[in-house]
C-alpha positions as CSV (number, residue, x, y, z in Angstrom):
1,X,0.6,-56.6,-53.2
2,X,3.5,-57.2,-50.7
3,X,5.4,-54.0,-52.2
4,X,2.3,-52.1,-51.5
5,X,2.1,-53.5,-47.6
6,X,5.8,-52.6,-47.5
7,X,5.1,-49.3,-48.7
8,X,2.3,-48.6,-46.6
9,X,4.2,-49.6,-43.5
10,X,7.6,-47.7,-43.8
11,X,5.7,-44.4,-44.2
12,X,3.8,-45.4,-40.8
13,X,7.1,-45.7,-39.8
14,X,8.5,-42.4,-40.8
15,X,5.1,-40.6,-39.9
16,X,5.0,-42.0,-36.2
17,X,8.0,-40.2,-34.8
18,X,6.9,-36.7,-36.5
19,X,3.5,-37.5,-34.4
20,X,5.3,-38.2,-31.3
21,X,7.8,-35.3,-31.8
22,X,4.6,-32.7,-32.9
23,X,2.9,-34.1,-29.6
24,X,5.9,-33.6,-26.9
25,X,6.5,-29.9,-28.9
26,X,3.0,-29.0,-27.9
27,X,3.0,-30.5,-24.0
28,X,6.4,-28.7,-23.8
29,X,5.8,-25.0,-25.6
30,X,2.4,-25.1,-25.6
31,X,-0.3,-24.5,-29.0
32,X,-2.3,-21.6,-29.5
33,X,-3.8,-19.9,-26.3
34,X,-2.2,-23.4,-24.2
35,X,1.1,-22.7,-22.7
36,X,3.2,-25.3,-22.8
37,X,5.4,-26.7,-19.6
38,X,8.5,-24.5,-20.2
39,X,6.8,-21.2,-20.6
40,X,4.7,-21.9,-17.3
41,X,8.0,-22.9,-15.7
42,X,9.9,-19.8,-16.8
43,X,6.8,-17.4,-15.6
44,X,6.8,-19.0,-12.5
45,X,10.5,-19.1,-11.6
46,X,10.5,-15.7,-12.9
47,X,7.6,-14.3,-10.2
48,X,9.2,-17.1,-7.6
49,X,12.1,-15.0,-7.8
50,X,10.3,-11.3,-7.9
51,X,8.0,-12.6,-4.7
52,X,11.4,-13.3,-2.9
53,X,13.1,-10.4,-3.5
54,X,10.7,-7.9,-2.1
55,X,9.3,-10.6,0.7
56,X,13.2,-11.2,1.8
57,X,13.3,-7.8,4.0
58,X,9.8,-8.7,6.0
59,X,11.2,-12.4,6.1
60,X,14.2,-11.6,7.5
61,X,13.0,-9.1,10.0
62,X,10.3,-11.4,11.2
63,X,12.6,-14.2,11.6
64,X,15.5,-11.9,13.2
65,X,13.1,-10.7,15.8
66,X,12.0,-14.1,17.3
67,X,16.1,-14.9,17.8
68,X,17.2,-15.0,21.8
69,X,20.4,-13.6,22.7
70,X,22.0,-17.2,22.4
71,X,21.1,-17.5,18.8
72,X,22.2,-14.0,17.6
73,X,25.6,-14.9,19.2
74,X,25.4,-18.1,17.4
75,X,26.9,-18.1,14.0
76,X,25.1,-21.6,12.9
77,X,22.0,-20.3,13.3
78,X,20.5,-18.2,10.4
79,X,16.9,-18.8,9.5
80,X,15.4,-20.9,12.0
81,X,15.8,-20.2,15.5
82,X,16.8,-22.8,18.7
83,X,13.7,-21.4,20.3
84,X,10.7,-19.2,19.9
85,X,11.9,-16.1,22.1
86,X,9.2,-13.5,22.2
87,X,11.1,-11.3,24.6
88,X,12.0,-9.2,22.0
89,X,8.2,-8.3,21.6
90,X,7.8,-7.5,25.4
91,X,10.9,-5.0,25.3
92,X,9.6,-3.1,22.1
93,X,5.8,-2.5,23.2
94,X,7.2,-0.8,25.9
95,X,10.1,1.3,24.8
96,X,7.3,2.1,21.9
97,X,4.7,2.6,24.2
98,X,2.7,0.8,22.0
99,X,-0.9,1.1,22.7
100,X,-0.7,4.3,23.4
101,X,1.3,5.1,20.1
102,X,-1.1,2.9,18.1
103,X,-4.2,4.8,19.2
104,X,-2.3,8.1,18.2
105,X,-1.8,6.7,14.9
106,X,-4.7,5.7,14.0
107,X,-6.4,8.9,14.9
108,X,-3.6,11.1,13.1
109,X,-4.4,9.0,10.1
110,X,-7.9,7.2,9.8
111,X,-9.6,10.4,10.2
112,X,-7.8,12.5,7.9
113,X,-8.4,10.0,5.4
114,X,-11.6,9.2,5.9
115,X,-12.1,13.3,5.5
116,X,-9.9,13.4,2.6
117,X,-11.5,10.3,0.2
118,X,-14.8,11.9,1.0
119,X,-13.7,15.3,-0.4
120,X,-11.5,13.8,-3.0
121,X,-14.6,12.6,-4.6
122,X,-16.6,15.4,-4.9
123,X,-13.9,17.2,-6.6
124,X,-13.5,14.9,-8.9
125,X,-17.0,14.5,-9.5
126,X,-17.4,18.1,-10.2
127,X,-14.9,18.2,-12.5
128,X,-15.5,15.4,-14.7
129,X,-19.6,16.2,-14.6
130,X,-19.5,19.9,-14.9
131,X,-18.5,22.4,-17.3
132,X,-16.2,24.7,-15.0
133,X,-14.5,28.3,-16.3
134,X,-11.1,27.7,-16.1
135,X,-10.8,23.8,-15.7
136,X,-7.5,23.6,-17.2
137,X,-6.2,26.1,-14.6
138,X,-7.8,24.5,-11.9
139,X,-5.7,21.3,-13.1
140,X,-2.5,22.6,-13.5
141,X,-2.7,24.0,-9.7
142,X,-4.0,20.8,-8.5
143,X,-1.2,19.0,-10.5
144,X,0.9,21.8,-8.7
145,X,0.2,20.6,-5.3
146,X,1.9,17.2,-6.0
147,X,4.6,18.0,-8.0
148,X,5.7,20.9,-5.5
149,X,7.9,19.0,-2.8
150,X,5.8,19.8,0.4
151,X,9.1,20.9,2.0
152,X,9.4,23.8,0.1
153,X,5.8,24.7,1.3
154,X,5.6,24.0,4.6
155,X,7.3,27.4,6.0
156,X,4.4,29.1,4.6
157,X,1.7,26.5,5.8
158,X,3.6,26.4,9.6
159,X,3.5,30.1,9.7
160,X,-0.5,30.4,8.6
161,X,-1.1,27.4,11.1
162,X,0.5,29.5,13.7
163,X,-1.8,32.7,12.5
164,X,-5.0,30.7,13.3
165,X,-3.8,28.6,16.4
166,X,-3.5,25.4,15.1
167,X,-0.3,24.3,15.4
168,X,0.1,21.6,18.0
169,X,-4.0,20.8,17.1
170,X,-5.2,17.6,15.1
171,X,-7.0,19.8,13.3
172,X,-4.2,21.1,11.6
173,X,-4.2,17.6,9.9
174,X,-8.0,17.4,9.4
175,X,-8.4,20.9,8.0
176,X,-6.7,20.7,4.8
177,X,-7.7,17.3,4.5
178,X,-11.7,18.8,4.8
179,X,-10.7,21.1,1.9
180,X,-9.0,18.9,-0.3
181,X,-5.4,19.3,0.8
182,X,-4.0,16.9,2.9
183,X,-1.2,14.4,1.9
184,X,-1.2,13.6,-1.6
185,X,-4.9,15.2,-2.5
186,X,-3.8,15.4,-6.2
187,X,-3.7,11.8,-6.6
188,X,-7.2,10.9,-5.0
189,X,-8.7,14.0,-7.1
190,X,-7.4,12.4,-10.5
191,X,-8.4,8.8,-9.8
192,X,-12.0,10.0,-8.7
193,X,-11.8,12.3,-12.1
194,X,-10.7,9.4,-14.1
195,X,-13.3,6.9,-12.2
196,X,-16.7,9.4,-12.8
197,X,-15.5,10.7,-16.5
198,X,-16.1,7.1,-17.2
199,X,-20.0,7.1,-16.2
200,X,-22.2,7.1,-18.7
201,X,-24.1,10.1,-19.4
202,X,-27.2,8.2,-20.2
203,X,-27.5,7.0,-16.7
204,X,-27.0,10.7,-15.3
205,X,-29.9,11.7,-18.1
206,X,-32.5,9.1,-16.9
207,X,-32.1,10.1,-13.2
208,X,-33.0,13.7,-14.1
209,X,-36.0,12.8,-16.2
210,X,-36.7,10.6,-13.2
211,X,-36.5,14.0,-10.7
212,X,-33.4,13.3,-9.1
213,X,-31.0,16.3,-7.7
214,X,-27.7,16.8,-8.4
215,X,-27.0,15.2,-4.9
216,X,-29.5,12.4,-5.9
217,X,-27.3,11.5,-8.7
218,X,-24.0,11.9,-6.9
219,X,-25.1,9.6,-3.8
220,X,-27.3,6.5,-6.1
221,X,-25.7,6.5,-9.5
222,X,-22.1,8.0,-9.3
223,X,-21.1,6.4,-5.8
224,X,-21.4,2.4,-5.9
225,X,-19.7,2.5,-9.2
226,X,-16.4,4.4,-7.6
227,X,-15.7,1.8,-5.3
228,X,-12.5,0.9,-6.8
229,X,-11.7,4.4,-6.6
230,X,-12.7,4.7,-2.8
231,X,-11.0,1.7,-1.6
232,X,-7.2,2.5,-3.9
233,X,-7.8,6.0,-2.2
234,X,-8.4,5.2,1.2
235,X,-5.7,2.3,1.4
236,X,-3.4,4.6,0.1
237,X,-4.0,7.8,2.1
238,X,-3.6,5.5,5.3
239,X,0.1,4.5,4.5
240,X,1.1,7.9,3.8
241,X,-0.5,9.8,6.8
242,X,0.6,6.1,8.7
243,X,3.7,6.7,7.7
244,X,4.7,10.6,7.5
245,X,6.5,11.7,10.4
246,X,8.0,15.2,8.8
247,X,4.9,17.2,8.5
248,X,3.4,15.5,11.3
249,X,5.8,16.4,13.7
250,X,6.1,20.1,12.2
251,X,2.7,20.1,12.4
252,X,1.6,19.1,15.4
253,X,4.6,20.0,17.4
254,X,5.2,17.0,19.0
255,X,2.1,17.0,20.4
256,X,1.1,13.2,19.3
257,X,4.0,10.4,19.5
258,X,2.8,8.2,16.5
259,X,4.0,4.7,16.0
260,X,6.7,6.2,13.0
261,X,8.1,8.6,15.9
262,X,8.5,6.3,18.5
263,X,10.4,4.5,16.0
264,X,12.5,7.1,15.3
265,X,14.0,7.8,18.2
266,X,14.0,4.1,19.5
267,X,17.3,3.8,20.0
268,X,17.5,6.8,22.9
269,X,14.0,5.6,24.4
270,X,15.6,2.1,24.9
271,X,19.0,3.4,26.5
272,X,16.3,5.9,28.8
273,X,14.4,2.4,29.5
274,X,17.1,0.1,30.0
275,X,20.5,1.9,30.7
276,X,23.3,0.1,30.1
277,X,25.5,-0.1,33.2
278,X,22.0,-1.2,34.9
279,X,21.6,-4.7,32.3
280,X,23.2,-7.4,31.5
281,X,24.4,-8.1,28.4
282,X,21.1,-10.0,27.4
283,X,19.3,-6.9,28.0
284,X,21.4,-4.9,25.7
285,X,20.1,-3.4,23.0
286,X,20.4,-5.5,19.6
287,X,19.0,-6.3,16.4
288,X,16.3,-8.4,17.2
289,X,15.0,-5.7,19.6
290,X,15.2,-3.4,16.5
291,X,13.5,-5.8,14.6
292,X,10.7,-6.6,16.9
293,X,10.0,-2.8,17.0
294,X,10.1,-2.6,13.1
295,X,7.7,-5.0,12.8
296,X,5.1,-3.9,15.5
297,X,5.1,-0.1,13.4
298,X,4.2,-2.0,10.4
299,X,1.7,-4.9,11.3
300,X,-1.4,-3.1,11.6
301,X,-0.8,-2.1,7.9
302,X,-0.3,-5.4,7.2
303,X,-3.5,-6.4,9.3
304,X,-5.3,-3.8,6.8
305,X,-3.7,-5.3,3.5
306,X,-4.9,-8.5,4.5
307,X,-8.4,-7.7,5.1
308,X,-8.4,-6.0,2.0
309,X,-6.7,-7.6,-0.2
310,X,-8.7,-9.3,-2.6
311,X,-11.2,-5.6,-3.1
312,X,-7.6,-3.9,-3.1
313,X,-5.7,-5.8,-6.3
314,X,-9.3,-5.8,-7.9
315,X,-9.8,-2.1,-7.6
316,X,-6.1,-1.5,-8.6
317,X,-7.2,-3.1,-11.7
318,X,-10.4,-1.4,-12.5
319,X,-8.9,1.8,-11.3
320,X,-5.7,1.3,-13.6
321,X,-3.5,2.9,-11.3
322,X,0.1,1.4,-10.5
323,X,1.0,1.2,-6.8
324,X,3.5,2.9,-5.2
């Protein structure tokens, strides 16, 4: 009987540290559809590091343009600043003009987009609903539209604009976005395609037996299931009419100073502003000036990215479409 109890109790001992090893395996690499410490470590690292990369530049700028004249000429001072100057601020919103530019903006690019999302979906409704003659055709040219560089184009759009007056008119903008090309149509028109081809017939079907038009069906049934569509489309098409400043300005002939122009040319409008043998050195142009007027072009985008964020990444998901 005491061989047995020996027995016994050296394989508890031998089984007791394959327990404890087979238990600190799992808390540390995880067991079936449970990740472990390490993995969650590495992911997060991984994105830690992805985050910083592309937050860095906006970091950076943001931080640059609350620095006073003392702490740009001061070497030790890197990230945080002695003081939080917001002079800066004051000397960009006016060499930008800024209210007046913002309101510029916003019309050069809400309602063209608002036009253009509108239009986008009944294009792409029609084609993904309807049997059309020459559907493949009509694809190819829309595909066309995008792949085309628009500066190879515009010579021939500049000189028809000219033809019917509206050169130097916002409705050289709002035109073409009314007829389904304005910036970057294609896209819109192929999400909207891909979001309706998706609808199931069945549902169309039943609203016909039920009596409903063709307009019926488009407005109740079709519409509150693109809202992913509507939302990736209309966030989108505000960045690139926000921030196009070619075709604008070709466009429009310098009609409309949007908040992209005035950055361009910020440099000269601050020499005009503030010359420099009429400052002192403080008042100098520098890189937190820069900075300041950087960041004013840009935070009403981010404003919008914020309100929308959460519909945004959940409509980029259900849409399936990468972001630029």
């Amino acid at each position: 009987m005491d061989t047995t109890i020996r027995t016994h109790t050296s394989k508890r001992h031998r089984i007791m540290p394959r327990l404890r090893f087979d238990y600190l395996w799992r808390i540390l690499w995880g067991v079936h559809n449970r990740p472990g410490i390490v993995p969650v470590s590495l992911l997060y690292a991984v994105l830690t590091a992805i985050g910083f990369v592309y937050l860095y530049p906006l970091l950076f700028m943001a931080i640059t343009s609350f620095k006073s004249p003392e702490d740009l000429l001061n070497p030790m001072v890197q990230w945080v600043p002695t003081q939080l100057y917001l002079g800066n601020y004051i000397k960009a919103w006016r060499v930008l003009d800024y209210l007046e530019a913002l309101r510029a903006t916003i019309l050069v690019s809400i309602a063209p987009t608002t036009l253009q999302v509108v239009v986008c979906a009944l294009i792409g409704y029609g084609l993904a609903r309807y049997r059309l003659w020459g559907k493949s055709l009509l694809f190819v040219l829309i595909f066309a539209t995008f792949v085309i560089p628009p500066q190879n184009t515009v010579i021939p759009q500049m000189l028809n604009y000219r033809y019917l007056n509206l050169l130097g008119n916002g409705l050289a903008l709002l035109i073409p976005a009314a007829l389904g090309q304005g910036f970057k149509s294609a896209i819109f028109i192929l999400i909207f395609y891909q979001n309706f081809l998706s609808l199931p017939k069945a549902l169309e079907e039943a609203a016909r037996l039920d009596g409903a038009s063709d307009l019926g069906i488009f407005w109740r049934i079709a519409l509150p299931g693109a809202t992913p569509a509507f939302i990736v489309s209309f966030v989108f098409s505000v960045v690139w009419y926000w921030n196009e400043t070619y075709l604008t300005t070709v466009f429009l002939e310098g009609g409309i100073q949007t908040l992209p122009m005035q950055l361009a040319k910020f440099t000269q409008a601050y020499e005009n502003l503030y010359p420099s043998g009429m400052v002192n050195m403080f008042d100098r142009l520098n890189e937190a000036v820069k900075m300041s007027g950087t960041f004013l072009t840009i935070l009403p985008l981010l404003i919008l990215y914020f309100i929308l964020q959460r519909w945004f990444v959940e409509s980029i998901e259900r849409s399936g479409l990468a972001g630029e």
